[in-house]
PLY file of the C-alpha trace (Angstrom):
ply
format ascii 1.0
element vertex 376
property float x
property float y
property float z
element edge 375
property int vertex1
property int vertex2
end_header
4.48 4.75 -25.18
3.55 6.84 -28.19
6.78 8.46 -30.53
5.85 12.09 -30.96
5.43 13.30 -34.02
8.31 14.78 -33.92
10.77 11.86 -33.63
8.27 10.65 -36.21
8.73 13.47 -38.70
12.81 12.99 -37.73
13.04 9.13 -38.97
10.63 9.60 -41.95
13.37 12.36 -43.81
15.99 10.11 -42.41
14.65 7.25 -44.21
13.75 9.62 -47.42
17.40 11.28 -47.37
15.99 14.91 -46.52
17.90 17.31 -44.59
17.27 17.74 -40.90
16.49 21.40 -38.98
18.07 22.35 -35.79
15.74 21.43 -33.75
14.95 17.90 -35.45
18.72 17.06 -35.30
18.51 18.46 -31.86
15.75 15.40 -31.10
17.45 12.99 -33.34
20.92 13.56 -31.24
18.48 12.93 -28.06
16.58 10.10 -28.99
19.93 8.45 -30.15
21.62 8.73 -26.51
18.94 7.68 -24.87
19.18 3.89 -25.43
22.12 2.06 -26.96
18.53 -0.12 -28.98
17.32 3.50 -30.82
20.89 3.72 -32.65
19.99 -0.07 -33.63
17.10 1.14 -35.12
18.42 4.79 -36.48
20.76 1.99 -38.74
18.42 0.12 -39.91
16.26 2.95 -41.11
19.21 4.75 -42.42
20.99 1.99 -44.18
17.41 1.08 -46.02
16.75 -1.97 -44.49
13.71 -0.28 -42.52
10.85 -0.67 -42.45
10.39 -3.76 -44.90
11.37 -6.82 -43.05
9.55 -5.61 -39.90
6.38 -4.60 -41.73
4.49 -7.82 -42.63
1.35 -6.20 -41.47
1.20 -3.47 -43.33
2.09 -5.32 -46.58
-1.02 -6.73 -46.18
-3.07 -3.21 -46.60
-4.66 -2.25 -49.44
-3.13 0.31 -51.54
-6.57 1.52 -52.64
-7.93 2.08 -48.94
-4.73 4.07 -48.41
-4.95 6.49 -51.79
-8.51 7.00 -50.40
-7.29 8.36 -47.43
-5.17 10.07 -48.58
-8.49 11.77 -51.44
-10.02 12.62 -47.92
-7.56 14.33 -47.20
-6.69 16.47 -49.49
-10.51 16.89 -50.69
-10.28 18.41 -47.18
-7.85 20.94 -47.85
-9.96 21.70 -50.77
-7.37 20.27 -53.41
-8.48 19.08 -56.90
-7.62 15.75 -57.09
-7.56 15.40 -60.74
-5.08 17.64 -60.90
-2.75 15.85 -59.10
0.21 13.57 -60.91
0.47 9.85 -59.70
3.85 10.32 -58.37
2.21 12.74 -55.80
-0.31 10.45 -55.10
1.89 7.21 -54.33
4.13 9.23 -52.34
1.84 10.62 -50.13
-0.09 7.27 -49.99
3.85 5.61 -48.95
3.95 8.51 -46.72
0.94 7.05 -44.40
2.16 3.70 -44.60
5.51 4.67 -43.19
4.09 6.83 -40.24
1.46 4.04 -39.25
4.90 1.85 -39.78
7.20 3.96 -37.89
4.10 4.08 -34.81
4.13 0.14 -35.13
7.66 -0.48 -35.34
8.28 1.75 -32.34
5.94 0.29 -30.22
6.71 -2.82 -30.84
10.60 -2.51 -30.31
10.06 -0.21 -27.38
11.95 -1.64 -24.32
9.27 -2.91 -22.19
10.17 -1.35 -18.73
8.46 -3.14 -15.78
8.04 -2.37 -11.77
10.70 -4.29 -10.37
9.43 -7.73 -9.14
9.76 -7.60 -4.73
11.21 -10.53 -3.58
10.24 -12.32 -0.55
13.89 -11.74 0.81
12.91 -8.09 0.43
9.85 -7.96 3.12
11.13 -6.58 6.05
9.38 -6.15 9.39
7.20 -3.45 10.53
8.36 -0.92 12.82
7.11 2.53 14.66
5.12 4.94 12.71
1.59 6.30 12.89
-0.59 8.66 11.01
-2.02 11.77 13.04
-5.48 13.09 11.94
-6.04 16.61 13.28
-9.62 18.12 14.16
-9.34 19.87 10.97
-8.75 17.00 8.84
-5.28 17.70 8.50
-2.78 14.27 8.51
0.57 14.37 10.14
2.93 11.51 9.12
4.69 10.45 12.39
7.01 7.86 10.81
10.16 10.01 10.11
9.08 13.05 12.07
11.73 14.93 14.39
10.92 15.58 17.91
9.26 18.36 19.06
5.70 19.83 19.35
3.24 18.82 16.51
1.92 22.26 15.06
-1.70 23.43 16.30
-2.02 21.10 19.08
-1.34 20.56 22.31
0.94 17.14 21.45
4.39 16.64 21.05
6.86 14.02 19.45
9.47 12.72 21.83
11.83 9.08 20.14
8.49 8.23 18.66
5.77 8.13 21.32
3.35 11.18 20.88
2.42 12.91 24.45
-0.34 15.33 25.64
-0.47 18.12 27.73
-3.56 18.19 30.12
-6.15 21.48 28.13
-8.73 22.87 29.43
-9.22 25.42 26.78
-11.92 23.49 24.74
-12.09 19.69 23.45
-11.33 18.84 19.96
-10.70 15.37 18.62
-7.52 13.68 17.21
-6.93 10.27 15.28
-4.16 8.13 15.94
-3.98 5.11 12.52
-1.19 2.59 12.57
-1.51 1.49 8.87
0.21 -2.26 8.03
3.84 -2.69 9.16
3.53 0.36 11.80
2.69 0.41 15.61
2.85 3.34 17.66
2.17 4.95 21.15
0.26 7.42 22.45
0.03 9.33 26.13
-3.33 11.03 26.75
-4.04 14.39 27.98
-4.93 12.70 31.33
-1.36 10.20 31.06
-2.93 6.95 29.89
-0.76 5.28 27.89
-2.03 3.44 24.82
0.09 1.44 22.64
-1.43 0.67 19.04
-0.37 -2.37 16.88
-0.62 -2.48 13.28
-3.37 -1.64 11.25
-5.31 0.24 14.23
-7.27 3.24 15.11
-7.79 5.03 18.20
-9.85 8.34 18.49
-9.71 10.22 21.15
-10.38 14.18 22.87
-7.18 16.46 23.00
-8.53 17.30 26.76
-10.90 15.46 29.19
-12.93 17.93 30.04
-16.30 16.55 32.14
-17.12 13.52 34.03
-16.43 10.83 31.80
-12.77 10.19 29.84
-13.80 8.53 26.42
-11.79 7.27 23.43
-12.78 4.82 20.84
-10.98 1.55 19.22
-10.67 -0.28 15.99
-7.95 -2.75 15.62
-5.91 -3.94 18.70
-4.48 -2.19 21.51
-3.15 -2.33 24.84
-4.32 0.35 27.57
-2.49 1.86 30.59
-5.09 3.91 32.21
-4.31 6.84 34.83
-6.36 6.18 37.86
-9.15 9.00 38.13
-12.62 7.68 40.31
-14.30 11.36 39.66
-13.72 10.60 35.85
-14.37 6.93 34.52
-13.03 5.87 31.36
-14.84 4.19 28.84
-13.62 2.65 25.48
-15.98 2.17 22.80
-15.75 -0.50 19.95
-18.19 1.40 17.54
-21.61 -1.04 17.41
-19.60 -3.71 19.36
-18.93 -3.17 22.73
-18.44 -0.31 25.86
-15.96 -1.45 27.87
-16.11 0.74 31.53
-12.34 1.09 33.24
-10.84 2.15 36.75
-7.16 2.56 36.78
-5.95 -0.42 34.88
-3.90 -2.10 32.54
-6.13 -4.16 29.56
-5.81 -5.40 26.18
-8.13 -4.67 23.38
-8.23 -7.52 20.34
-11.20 -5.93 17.92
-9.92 -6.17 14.18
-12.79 -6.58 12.02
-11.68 -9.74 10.20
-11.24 -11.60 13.95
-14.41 -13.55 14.77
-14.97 -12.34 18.20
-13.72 -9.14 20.28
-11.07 -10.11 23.13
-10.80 -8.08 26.29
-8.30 -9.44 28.51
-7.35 -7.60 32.02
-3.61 -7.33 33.27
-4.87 -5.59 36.61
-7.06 -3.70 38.16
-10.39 -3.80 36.75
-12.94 -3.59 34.16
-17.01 -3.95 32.96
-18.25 -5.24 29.90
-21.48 -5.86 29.62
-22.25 -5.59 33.50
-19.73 -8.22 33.85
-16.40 -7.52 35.85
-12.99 -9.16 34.42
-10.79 -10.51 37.21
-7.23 -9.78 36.36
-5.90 -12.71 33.79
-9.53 -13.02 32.72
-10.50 -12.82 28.94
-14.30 -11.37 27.83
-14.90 -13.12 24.54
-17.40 -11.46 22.67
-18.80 -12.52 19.86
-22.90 -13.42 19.21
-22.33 -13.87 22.84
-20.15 -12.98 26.04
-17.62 -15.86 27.24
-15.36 -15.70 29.91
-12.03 -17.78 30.28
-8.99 -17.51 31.69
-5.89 -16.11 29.49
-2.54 -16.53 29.26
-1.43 -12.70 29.73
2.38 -13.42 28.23
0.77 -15.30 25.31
-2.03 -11.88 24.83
0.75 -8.91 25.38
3.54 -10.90 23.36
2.71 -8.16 20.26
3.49 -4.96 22.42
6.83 -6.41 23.61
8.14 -7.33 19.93
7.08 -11.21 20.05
4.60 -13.26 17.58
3.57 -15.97 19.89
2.16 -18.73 18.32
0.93 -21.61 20.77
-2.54 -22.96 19.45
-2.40 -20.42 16.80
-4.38 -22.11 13.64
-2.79 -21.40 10.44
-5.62 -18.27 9.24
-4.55 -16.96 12.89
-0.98 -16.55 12.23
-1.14 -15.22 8.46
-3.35 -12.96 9.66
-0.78 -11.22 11.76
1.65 -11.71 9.63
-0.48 -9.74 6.78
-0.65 -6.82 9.32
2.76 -6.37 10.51
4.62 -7.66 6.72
1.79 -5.32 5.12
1.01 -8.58 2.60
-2.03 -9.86 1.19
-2.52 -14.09 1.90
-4.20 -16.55 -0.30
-4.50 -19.66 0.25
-4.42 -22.45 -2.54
-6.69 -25.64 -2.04
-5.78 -28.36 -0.14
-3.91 -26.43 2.42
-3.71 -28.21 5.76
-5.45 -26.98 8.71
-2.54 -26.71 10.98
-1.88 -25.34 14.45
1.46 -23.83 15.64
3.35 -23.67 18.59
6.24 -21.63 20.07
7.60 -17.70 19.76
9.15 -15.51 17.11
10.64 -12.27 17.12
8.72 -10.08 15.22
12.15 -8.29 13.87
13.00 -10.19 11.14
12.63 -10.04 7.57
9.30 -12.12 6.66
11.61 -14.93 4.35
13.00 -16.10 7.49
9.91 -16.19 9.56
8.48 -18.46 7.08
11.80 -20.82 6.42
10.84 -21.74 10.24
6.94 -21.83 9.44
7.62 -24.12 6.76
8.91 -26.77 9.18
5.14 -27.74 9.76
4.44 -28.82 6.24
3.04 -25.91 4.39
4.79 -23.42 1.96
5.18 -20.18 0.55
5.30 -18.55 -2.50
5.34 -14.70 -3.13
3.26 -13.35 -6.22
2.67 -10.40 -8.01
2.93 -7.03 -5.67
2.96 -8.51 -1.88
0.65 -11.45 -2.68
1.83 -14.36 -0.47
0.13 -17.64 -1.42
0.05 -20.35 1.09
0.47 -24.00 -0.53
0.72 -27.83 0.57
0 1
1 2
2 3
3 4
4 5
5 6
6 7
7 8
8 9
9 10
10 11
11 12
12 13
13 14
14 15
15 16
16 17
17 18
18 19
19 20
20 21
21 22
22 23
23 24
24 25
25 26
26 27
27 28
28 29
29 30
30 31
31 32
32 33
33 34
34 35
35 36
36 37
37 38
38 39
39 40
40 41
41 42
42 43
43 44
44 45
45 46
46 47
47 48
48 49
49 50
50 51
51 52
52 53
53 54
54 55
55 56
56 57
57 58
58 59
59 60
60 61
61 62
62 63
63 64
64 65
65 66
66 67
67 68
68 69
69 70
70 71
71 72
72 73
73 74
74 75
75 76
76 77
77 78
78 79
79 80
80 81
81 82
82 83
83 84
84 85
85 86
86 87
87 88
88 89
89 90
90 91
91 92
92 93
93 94
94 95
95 96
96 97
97 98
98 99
99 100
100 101
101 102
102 103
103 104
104 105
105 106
106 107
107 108
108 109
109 110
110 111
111 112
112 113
113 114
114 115
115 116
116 117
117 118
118 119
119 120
120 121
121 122
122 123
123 124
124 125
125 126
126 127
127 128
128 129
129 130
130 131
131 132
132 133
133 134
134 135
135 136
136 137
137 138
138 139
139 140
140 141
141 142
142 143
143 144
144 145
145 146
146 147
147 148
148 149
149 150
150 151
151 152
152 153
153 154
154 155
155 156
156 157
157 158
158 159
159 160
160 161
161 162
162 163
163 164
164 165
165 166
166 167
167 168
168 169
169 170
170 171
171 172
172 173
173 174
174 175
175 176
176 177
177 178
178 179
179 180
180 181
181 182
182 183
183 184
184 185
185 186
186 187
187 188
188 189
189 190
190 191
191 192
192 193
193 194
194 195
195 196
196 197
197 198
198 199
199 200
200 201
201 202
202 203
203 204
204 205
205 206
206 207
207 208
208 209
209 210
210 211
211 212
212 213
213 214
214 215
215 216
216 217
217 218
218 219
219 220
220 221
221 222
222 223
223 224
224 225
225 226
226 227
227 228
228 229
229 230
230 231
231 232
232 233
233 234
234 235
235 236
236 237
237 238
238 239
239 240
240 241
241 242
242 243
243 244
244 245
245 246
246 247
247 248
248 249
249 250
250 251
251 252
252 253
253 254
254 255
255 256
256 257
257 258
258 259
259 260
260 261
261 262
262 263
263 264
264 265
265 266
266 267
267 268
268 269
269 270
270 271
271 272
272 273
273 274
274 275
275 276
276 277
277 278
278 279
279 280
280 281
281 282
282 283
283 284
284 285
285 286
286 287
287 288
288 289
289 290
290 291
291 292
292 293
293 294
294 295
295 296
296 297
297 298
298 299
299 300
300 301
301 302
302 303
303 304
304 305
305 306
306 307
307 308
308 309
309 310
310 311
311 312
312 313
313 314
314 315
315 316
316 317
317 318
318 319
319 320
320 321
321 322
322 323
323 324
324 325
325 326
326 327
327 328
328 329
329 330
330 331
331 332
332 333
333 334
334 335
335 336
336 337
337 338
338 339
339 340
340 341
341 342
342 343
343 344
344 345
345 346
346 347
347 348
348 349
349 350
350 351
351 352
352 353
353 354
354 355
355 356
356 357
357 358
358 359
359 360
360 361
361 362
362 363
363 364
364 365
365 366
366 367
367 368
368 369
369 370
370 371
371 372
372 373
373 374
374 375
């Protein structure tokens, strides 16, 4: 940080003896309380000892380049310089040197205040919260919202789940975006119920109004639908998939950095791609449609506060972990390629999460910001 010219001003007539005004003993009062290490250097400065032993770089200046600045300057002004004494001269010459000091010193002594360093201890769990994104553009944060109904719409806010009333006066279209660490749900104007884990976005109409019921997906979700055969629903993965629904229960896996989009039905059923999911079926889509059977617990763990694990490979599990602990992975070289079993609870502090991931072999170190680098 720059000193003002005013603190500057303040320590060069303390260090030349001169009387201080008001206001500069007013700042010279200030600066002093302000850290125990300014009346440090307010003693040196006074006692004399400033700023010789602390200006080795300036001794090495020449005198001439600074009595030529100091010619510009007044030649400026439109001075004479010949008419000036030496005495003049030098002291306005020592007077550069000891601002361009003072700057130096300053700087250089300046307590160096830094963001405090997060510790891995420090990373707690995600937990519910949501951004809303109104027709208008306008953004709601949901996170520490009270209850009640969400100004210009037709939604309210009831122990964090947001709820529509069934419109028919016109159809608009809300956003519902669970950044990093939040998950949230959602009942539809028609009462579907979506649930939305971290780092997802569902868009959707404030009223169905004609015969289809649309909404569209990024990220992962999992889908109660209200049973309506005059009204099919439809949920688009935009330039993915179209996934056609009766009354149903579902879950939606299509995060961007996941190499294939996972559809797996609970009940009921659903199309994708002409092809009909038998309940505890999985549509794998990817360059191609594959269909295999899924284990339901292991797919819906998320939703009911579980990280399950079984045949996870290592990039599979960090990348969860990077949603719901809202950290960046990197991975050093050498790093095993590992696959986990078993089942965490997904409400604990990330530091003991890993003191159990460790057991496998790899490790953990946190870095800069909420950089966690995996290591052998």
């Amino acid at each position: 940080m720059q000193p003002q010219p005013l603190l500057l001003r303040v320590l060069y007539k303390s260090w030349s003896q001169q009387p201080l005004s008001p206001e500069e003993s007013q700042a010279l009062t200030a600066w002093l309380s302000a850290d125990t290490h300014n009346q440090q250097v307010f003693t040196e400065i006074s006692s004399g000892q400033w700023p010789h032993h602390d200006l080795q770089y300036y001794h090495q200046v020449s005198p001439d380049k600074q009595w030529a600045r100091v010619q510009q300057k007044i030649a400026l002004q439109q001075r004479p310089v010949r008419k000036m004494r030496y005495q003049w001269a030098a002291a306005a010459a020592i007077a550069v040197l000891l601002v361009s000091g003072a700057t130096w010193y300053l700087i250089r002594h300046q307590p160096v205040f830094t963001k405090p360093t997060i510790q891995l201890a420090d990373i707690q769990p995600g937990k519910q919260g949501a951004t809303l994104t109104l027709a208008n553009g306008e953004k709601v944060v949901l996170d520490s919202l009270a209850n009640g109904q969400i100004s210009g719409t037709n939604a309210s806010l009831t122990n964090g789940q947001l709820s529509y009333k069934a419109s028919n006066t016109g159809t608009s279209y809300n956003t519902m975006t669970t950044p990093k660490g939040r998950q949230f749900v959602v009942v539809l104007p028609d009462g579907s119920k979506v649930w939305l884990n971290a780092q997802t976005s569902l868009r959707y109409p404030t009223a169905f109004i004609g015969p289809e019921r649309r909404v569209e997906i990024i990220g992962e979700a999992y889908f109660e639908i209200a049973p309506n055969a005059s009204q099919p629903f439809f949920v688009n993965i935009p330039g993915k998939a179209e996934i056609a629904v009766l009354g149903t229960s579902f879950n939606i896996n299509a995060y961007t950095d996941e190499s294939a989009i996972n559809t797996t039905l609970i009940d009921g059923a659903v199309k994708i791609q002409n092809t009909l999911l038998r309940p505890g079926q999985t549509a794998q889509l990817n360059t191609a449609l594959t269909i295999v059977n899924a284990d339901v617990e292991k797919v819906t763990a998320w939703k009911n506060g579980i990280f399950n694990f079984e045949g996870e490979s290592l990039q599979e599990v960090m990348r969860q972990l990077a949603r719901w602990y809202d950290i960046e992975v990197v991975y050093a070289p050498n790093v095993p390629n590992i696959i986990f079993g078993g089942k965490m609870s997904k409400d604990v502090p990330l530091a003991g999460l890993l003191r159990g991931l460790e057991a496998t072999g790899v490790h953990f170190r946190l870095e800069a910001g909420r950089r966690l680098v995996v290591y052998k």
